[in-house]
NUNU-366738 format. One record per residue: residue in one letter; x, y, z of N, C-alpha, C, CB in turn. Coordinates in steps of 0.05 Angstrom, whole numbers, plus 5000, padded with zeros to 4 digits. Glycine has a CB too. Layout:
% NUNU-366738
aXYZXYZXYZXYZ;...
This chain:
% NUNU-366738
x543963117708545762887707547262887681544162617710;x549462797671551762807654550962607639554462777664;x550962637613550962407597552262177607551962457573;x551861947606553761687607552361467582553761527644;x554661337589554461147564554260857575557261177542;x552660667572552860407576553660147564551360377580;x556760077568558260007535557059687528562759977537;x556859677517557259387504558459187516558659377483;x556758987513557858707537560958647525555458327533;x562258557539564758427537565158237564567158657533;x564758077550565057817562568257777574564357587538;x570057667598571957717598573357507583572557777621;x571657287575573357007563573057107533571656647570;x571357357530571757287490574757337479569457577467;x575657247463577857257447577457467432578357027432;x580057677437579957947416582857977406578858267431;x583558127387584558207376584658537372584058057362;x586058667382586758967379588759027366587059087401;x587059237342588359317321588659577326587359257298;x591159667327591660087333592260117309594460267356;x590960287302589960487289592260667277588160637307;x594560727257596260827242595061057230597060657226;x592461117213591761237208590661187172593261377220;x591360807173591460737143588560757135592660427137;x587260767104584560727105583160517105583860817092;x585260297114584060067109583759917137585759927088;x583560137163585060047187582359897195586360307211;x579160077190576659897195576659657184574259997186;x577259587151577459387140578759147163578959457116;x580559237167581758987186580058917217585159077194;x578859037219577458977242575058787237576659237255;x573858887214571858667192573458507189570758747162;x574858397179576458147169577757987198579258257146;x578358197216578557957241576357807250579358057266;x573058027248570857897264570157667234567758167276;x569957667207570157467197571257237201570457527183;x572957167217573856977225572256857257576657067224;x570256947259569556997284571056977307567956887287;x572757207308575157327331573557607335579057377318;x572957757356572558047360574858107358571458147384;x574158427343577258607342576858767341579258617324;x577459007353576759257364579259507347576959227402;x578659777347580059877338581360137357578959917315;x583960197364584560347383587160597376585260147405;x587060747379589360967368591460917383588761267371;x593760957367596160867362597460987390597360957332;x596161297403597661307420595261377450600161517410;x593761117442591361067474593261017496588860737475;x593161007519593960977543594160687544592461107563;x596160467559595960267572593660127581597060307587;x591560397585589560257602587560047580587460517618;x587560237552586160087528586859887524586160167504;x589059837528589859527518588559397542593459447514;x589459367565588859307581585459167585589859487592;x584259297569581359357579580759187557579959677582;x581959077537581658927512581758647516583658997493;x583758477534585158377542586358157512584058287569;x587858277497587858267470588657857472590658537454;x588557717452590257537443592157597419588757317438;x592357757411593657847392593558147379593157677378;x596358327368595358537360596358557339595458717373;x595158757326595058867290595959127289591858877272;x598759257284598959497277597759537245601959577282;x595759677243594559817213597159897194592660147221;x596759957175598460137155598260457157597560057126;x599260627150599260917148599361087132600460987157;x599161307135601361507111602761597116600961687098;x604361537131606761647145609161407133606261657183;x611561607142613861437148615561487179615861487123;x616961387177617961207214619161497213620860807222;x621461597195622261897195621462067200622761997182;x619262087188617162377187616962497215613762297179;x618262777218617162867246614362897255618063097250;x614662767280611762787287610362507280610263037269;x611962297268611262097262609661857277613062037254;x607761737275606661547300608361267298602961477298;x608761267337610561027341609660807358613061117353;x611160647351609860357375610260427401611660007373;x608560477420609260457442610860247461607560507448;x611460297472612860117491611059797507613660347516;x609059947511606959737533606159557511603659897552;x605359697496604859417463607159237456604459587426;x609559337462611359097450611958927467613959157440;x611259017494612058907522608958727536613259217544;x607358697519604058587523604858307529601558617492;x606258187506607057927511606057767498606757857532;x603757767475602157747457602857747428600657897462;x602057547400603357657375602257897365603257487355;x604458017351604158177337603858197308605458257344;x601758297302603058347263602658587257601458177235;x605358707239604758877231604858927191606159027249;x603059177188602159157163602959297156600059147157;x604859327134605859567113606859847131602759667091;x605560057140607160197165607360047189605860437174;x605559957201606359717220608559537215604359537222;x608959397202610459277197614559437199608959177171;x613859677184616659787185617560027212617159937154;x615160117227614460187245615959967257611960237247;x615759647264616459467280619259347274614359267280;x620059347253623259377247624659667251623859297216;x623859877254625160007256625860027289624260197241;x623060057299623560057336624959867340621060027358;x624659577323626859367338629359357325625959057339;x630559617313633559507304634759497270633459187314;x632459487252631959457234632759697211629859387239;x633459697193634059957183631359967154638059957173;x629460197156627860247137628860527122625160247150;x628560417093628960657072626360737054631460567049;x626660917039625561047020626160856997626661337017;x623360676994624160556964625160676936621960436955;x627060536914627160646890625760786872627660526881;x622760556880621060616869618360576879621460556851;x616660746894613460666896612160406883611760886883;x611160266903610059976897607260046900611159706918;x605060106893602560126892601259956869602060386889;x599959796883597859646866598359276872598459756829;x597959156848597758826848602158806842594758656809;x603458616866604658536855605258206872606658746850;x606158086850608157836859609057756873609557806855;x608857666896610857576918611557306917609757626945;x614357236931615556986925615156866963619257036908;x614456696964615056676992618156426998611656557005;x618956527015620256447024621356257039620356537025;x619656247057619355997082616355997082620756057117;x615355737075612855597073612555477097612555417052;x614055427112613255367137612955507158614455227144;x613455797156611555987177607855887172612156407164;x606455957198603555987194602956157171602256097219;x603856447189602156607174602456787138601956807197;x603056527124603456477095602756177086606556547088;x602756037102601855807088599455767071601555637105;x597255967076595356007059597056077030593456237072;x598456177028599856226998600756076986601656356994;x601955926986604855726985606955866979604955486964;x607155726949609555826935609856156931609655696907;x608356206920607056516912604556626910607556586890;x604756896914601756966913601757276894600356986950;x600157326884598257676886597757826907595457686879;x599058026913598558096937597358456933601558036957;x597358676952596558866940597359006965593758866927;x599859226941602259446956601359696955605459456942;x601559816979601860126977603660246999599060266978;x606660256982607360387001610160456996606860247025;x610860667005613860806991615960787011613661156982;x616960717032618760557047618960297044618360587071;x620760217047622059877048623759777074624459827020;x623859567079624759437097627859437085623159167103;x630259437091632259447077635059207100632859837072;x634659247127635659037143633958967163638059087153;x634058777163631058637182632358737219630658097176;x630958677236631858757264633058527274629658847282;x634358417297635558217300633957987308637458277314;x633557727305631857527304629657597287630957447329;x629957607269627557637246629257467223626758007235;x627057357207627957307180626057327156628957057179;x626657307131625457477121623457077106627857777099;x620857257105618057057100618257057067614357207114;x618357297057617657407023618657547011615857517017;x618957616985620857836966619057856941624357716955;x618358186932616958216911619858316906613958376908;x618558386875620258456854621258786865618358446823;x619758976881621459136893620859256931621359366871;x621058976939620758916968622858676971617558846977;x625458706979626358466981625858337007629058466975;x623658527028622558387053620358487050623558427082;x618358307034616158357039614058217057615558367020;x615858107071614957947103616757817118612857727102;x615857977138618857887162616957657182620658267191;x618357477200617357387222620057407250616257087213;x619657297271620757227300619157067311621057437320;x619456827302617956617306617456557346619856367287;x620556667349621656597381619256807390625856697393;x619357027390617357277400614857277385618557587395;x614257137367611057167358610857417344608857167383;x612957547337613057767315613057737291614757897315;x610857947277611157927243610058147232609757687229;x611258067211610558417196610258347155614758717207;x608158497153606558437129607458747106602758397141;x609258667083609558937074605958997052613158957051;x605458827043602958817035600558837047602858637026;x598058827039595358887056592858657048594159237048;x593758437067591858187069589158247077592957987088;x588858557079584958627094583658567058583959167114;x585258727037583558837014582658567004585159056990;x581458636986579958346972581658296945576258406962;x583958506937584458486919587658286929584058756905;x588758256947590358086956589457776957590958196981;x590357556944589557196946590157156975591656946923;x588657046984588056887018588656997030589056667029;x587457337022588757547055586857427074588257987057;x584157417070583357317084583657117106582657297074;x585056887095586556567110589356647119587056247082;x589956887104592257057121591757117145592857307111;x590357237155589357427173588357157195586657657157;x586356977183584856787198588256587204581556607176;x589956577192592556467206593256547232594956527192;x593956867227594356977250592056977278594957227242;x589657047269589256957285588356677307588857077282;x588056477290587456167290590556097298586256017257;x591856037282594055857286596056017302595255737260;x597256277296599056457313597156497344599656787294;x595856597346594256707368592756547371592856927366;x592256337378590756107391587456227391592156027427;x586156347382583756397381582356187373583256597368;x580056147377578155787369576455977350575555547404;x575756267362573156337350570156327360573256217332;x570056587378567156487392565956727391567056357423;x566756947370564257117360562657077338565057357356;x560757057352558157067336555657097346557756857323;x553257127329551157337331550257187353548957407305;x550256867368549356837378549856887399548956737374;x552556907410554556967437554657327438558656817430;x554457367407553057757422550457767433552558057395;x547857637422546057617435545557507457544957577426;x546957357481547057257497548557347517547357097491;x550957637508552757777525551457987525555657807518;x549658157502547758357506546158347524546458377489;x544258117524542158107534542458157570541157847524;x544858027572546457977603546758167621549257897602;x548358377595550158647604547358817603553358777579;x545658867587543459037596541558987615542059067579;x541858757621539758667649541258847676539958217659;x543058767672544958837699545359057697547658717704;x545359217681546459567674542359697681548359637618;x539859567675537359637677536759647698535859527665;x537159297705535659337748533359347736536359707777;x532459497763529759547753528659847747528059437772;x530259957732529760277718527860167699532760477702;x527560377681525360317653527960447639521560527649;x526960377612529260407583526060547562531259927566;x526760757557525560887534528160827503525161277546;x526460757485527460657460526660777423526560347464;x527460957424527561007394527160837370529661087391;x524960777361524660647336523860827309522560447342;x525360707290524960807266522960637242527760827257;x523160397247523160147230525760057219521560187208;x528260147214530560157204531359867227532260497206;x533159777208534059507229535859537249535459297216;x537359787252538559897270537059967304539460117254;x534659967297533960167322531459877330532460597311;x531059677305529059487315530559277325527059397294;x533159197324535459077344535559137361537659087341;x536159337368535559497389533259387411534859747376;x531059467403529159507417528459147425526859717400;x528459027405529058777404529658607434531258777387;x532058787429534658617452534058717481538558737445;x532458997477532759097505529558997509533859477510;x528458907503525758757503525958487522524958657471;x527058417497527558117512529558117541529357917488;x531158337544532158287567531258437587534358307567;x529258647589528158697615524958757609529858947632;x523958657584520758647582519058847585519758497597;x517758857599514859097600517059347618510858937628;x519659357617520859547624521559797606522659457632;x520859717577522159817557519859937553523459667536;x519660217531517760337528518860477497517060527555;x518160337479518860367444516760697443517160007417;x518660897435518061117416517861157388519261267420;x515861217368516261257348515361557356515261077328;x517461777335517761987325516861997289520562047333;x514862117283513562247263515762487269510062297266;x517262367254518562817246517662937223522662897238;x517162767203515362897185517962897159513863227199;x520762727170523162677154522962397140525762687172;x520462237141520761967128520161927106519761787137;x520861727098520661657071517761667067521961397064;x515761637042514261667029512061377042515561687000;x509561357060507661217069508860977089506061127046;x511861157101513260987120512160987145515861057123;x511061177155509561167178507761047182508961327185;x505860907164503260607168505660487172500660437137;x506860377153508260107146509360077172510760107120;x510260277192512960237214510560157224515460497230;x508760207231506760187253505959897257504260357247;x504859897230505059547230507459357230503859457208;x508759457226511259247232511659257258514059307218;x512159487276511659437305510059287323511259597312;x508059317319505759197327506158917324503359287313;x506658827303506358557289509758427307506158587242;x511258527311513758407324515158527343515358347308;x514358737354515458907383513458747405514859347384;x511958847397508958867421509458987443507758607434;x508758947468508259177487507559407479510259227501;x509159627497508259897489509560107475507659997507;x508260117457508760327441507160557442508660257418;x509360817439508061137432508661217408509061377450;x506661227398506261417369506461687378503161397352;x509361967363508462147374508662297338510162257405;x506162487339507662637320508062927327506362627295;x510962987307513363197312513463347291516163097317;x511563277269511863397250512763697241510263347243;x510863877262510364157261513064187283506764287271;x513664107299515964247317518964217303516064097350;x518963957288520963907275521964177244520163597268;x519864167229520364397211520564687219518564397194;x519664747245520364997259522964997270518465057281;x523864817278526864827283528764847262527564617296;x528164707234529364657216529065007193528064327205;x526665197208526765377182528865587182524165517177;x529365637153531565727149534165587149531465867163;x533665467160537465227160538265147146538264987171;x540665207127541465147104544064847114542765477089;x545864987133548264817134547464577148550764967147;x548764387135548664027139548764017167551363827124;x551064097169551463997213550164207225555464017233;x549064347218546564547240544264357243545064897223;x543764247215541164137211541463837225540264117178;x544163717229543663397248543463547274546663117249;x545263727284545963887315542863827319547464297317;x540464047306537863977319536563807315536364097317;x536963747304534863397299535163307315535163157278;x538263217329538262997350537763207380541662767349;x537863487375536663627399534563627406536863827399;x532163557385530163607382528563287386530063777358;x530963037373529862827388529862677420530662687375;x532362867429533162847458529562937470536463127469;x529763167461528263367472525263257468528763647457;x524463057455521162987441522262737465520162897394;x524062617471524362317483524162397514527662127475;x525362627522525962667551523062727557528262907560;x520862877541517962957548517162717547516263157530;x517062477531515462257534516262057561515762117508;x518262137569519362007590518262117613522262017591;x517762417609516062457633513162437637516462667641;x511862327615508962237609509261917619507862277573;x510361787614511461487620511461507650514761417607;x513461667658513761567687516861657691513161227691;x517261367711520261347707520961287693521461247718;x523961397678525361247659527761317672524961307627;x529661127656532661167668534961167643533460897690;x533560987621535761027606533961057571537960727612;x536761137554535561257530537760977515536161677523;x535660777499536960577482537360757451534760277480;x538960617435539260737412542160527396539761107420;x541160597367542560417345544760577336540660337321;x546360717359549060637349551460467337549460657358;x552360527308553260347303556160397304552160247282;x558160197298561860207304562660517277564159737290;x561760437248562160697235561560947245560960707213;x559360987255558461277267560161277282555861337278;x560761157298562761287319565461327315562861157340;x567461107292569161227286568761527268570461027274;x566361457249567561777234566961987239567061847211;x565162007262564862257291568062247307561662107322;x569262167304571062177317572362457327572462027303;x572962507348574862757347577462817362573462937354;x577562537378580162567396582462387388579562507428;x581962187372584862127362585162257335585461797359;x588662207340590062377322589062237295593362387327;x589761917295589561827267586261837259590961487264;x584361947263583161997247580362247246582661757242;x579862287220579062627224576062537233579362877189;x575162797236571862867232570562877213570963057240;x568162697194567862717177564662987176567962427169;x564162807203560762997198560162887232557362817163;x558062927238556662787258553862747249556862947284;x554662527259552262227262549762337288554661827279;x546862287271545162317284545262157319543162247265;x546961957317546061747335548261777361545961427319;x550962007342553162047362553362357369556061917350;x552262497354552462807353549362967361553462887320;x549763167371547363327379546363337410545263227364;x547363147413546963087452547963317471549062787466;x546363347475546563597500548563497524543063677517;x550363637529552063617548551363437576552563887553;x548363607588547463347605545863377593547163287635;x544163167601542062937592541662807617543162707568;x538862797620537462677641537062367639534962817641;x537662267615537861957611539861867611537061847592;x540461607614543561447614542761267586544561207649;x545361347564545361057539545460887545546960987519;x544360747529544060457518544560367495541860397519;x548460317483548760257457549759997441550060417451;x547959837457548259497454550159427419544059337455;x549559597409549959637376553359727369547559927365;x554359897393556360017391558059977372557160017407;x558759647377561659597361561759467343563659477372;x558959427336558259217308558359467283554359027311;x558659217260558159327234554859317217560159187219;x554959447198551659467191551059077182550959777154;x552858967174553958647165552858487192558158607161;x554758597208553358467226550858487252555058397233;x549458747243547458757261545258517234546359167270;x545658657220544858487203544358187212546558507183;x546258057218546557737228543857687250550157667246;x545357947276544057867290541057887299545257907301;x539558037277537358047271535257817260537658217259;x537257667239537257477234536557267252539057467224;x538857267272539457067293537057057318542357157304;x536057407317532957487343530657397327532157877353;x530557327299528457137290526857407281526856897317;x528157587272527057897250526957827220529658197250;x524157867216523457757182525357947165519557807170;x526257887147528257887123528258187113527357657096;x525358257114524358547095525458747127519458567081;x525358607136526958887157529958877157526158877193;x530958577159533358627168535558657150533958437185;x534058697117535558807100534459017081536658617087;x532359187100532459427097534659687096531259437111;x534359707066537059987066536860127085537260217043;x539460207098540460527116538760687098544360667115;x538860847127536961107125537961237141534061087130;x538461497145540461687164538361737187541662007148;x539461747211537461877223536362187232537561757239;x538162367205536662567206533262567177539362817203;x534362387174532362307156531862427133530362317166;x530462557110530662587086531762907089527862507069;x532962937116533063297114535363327099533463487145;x537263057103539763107096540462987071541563027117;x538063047059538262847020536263157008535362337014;x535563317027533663567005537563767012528763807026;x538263887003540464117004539664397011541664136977;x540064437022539064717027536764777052537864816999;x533964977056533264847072530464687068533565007092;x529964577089527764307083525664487098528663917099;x522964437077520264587087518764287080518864917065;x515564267092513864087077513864097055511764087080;x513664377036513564237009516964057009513264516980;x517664187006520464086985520563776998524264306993;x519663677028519663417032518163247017519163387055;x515763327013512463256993514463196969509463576985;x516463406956517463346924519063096923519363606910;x520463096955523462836955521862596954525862816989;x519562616967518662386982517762206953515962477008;x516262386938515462186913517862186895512662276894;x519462316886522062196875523562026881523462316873;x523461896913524461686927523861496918524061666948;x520961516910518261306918519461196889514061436922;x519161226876519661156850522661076844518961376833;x524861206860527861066861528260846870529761186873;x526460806893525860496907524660286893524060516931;x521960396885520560246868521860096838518460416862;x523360286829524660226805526859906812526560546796;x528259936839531359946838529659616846534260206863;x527459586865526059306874525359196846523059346894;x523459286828522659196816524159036793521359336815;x527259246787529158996777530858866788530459026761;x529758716819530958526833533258636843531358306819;x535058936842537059006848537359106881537459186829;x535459116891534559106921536058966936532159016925;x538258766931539658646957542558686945538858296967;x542458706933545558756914547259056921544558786876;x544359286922545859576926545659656956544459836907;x547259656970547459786997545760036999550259857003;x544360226980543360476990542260546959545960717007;x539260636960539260796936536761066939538560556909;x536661236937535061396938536061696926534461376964;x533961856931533462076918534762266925531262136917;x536162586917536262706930534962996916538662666940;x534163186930533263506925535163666919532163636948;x535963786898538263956898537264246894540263876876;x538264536905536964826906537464756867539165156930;x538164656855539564736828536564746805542664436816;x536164936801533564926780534865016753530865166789;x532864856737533264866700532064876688534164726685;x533165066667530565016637530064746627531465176606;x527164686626526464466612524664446594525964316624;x524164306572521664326559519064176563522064286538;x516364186576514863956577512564076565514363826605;x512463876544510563936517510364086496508663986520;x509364336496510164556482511164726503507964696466;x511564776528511364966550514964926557508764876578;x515665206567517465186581517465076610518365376579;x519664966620519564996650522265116668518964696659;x521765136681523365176703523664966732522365436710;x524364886731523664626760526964536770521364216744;x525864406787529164286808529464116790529264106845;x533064056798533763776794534263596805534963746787;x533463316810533963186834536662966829531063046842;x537262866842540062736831539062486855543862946835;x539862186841539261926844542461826854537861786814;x542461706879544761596894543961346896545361716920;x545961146885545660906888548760676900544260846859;x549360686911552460416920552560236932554560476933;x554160036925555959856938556959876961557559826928;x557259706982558059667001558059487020557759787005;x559859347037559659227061558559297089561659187064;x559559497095558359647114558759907117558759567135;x559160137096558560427094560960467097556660577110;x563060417114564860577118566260587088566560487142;x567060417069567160577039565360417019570360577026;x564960576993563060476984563660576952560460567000;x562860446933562960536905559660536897565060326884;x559460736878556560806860556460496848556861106831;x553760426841552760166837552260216806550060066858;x553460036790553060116761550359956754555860026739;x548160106758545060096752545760076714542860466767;x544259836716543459826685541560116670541459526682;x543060166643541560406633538360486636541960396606;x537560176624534360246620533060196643532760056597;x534460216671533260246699533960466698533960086723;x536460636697535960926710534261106687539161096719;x533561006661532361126650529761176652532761076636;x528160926656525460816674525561016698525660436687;x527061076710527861256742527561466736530861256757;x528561636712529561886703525862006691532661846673;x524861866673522061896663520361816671521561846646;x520161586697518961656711518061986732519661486716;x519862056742520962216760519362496752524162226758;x519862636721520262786705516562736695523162726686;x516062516699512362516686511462576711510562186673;x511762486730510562396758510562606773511862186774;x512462726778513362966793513463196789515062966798;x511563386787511963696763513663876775509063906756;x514563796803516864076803519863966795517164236840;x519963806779522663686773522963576746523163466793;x524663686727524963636711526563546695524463706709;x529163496711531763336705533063236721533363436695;x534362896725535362836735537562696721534062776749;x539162696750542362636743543562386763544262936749;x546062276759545561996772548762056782544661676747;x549362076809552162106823553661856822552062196852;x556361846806557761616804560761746825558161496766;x559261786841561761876863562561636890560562206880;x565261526887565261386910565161496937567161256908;x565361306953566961406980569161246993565161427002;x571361306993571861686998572461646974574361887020;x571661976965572662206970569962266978574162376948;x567962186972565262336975564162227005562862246947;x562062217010559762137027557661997013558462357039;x557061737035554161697017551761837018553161467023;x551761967033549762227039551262437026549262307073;x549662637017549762847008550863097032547162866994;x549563017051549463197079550663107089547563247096;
């Protein structure tokens, strides 16, 4: 049987918002900042078929920003069926001149590049979607085209110092166009920007939330189950205990929770998951351990995407055998989240392949199970909520990410028991440290990594020779970007000598102040 996928409830009355996709980096951001308003908003490439929209049934749409210009051959354009939806529009910085240019409008090559914080004057205070400003605001530009004659029925909303349209509207057509970027945080009331458009322009009231996803989940998986059985992947991670959660409560002693021992977890994680299952899954659970089949697959494997390809081959492959010890099963649940699947991406143009995601990559062509990715279109923010909302104690549901190839893809090179034995207590102690000075809800991710890189060191009178391990710690909303977390000194120092007493094959560590992008928060 062929893989299939079982999507995510969509209710036909929820209110959405569809944002296509330009190729800006801030195009996810805006999809967060619409569901902050509690509006769903989905994200779709610039040149999807009719049918996407369609299947959205939008109240309003958002062209993204780009790196393009409207010239550029090969350039991405508004389609036709989007202007003809009937619905407002806004567009953002390429959106925006993208939408004067198709309607009439003449766009140039600014004098000069506007990047960063500038000034805007507004113009007409009585449009909606500026009244959050008033007079003026801070706004935040990137972008080297200008609006230069607006299209016909437009007038101009704003003027920076080198944007003399730095916001158009068509009040008559519900058109507008933003030369600035109301998603970033560094823009004043992009936020009440955005919640204009969609509140006061787009008649949205606002009826996403954790409670109306848990109540459209629960619905759409009853009816997609019947009466099959659902085999369920648990980690302890809040991703996969939502999950199991949801598909619990909606078809009960149907569900059959797996834990996998790969022998990739963190440091005395396997009691701890056990009891946390027990104590708030209940039913049935299988303990399997994979330890020994998992490092036989993994020996020798140096490269990053060889090493997710089998892991999730190898978890297909440990789930489809327990399914036939079980019985019947019909479907395979799992904590897919909306990032993994954009940055697995491979068929739209606007955006690349970064890596593949344990939870979207490795799947065998067929597969004898049908998904289950109740999780799909949320952010890590908001599974978060709704964990909250299923009545999941705190220490889980703001439990740091954890990949689900698991510590294979934080050792470099290839992963044996030892070298896991060395990560596992250098973890232990990056965790321990980062809790113990209360910095535990503040940093989105912190842990250890293994690097092949060995160095001279001195311990005591003796030389050494030992690895170096390097300490990842950042910021973030929900992964898709993220900055290094500026850890106070005498914590990563506490981290560093700890590490270096505790640990004898390691004798220097180093602390990655690399964002993302350009980097990964994973190493792998």
């Amino acid at each position: 049987m062929r893989q299939e996928e079982v999507q995510p409830a969509r209710s036909p009355q929820r209110e959405t918002i569809a944002v296509i996709d330009y190729g800006s980096q801030y195009a996810q951001l805006i999809v967060r900042r619409v569901r902050e308003c509690q509006v769903y908003a989905e994200l779709i490439p610039w040149d999807a078929p009719p049918e996407a929209l369609e299947r959205l049934a939008p109240r309003g749409i958002i062209l993204s920003g780009g790196p393009s210009s409207v010239y550029d051959e090969g350039a991405p354009t508004l389609q036709r069926h989007i202007l003809e939806y009937g619905v407002p529009i806004l567009g953002i910085c390429y959106g925006m001149q993208l939408l004067a240019h198709t309607l009439g409008g003449r766009v140039a090559r600014a004098p000069a590049r506007e990047y960063g914080l500038a000034e805007i004057t507004v113009l007409d205070p009585s449009s909606p979607l500026l009244a959050p400003l008033g007079e003026r605001g801070r706004v935040w530009m990137s972008h080297g085209d200008r609006i230069e004659a607006l299209p016909p029925g437009f007038v101009a909303l704003a003027r920076s110092p080198n944007s003399p349209i730095a916001a158009m509207a068509d009040e008559a057509r519900r058109l507008y166009g933003l030369q600035f970027h109301p998603e970033v945080a560094h823009t004043e009331r992009g936020r009440e920007i955005i919640g204009a458009f969609c509140h006061a322009i787009c008649g949205c009231r606002g009826d996403w939330t954790p409670g109306s996803f848990i109540e459209e989940s629960i619905e759409a998986i009853r009816r997609e189950v019947g009466d099959g059985h659902v085999i369920c992947a648990i980690s302890g991670g809040v991703d996969s205990t939502v999950v199991a959660t949801l598909v619990r409560r909606a078809v009960g002693d149907q569900l059959t929770a797996v834990f996998v021992n790969t022998g990739l977890l963190r440091q005395d994680e396997v009691e701890e998951n056990m009891d946390l299952f027990h104590q708030h899954l209940g039913g049935s659970i299988v303990y399997v351990d994979a330890q020994e089949r998992f490092f036989a697959r993994l020996r020798g494997v140096t490269d990053p995407e060889e090493k997710r390809v089998r892991i999730g081959r190898e978890f297909i492959a440990v789930f489809e055998e327990e399914a036939r010890r079980v019985g019947r099963v019909d479907f395979l649940a799992q904590g897919t989240l909306y990032p993994d699947v954009i940055e697995s991406a491979t068929t739209a143009k606007s955006a690349a392949k970064i890596k593949t995601h344990h939870n979207v990559g490795g799947l065998p062509e067929t597969m004898r199970l049908r998904l289950i990715e109740p999780l799909r279109y949320l952010f890590k923010d908001e599974v978060r909520q709704v964990g909250l909302a299923l009545g999941l104690p705190e220490e889980v549901v703001y439990r740091q990410p954890f990949p689900g190839p698991g510590l294979a893809v934080r050792i470099i090179g290839e992963v044996t028991p030892e070298r896991v034995r060395v990560l596992q207590a250098a973890d232990a102690i990056v965790r321990e440290e980062i809790i113990r000075a209360g910095l535990h809800r503040e940093i989105w991710q912190y842990f250890a990594v293994l690097t092949p890189v060995r160095s001279v060191g001195v311990m005591g009178d003796s030389r050494t020779y030992a690895h170096m391990a390097a300490v990842r710690a950042v910021t973030s909303e929900d992964g898709m970007t993220a900055d290094w977390a500026r850890i106070p000194y005498e914590v990563l120092a506490r981290i560093s000598n700890r590490i270096v007493n505790e640990v004898p094959e390691i004798n220097r560590v180093v602390y990655d102040i690399s964002s993302k992008p350009p980097a990964t928060i994973e190493w792998e």
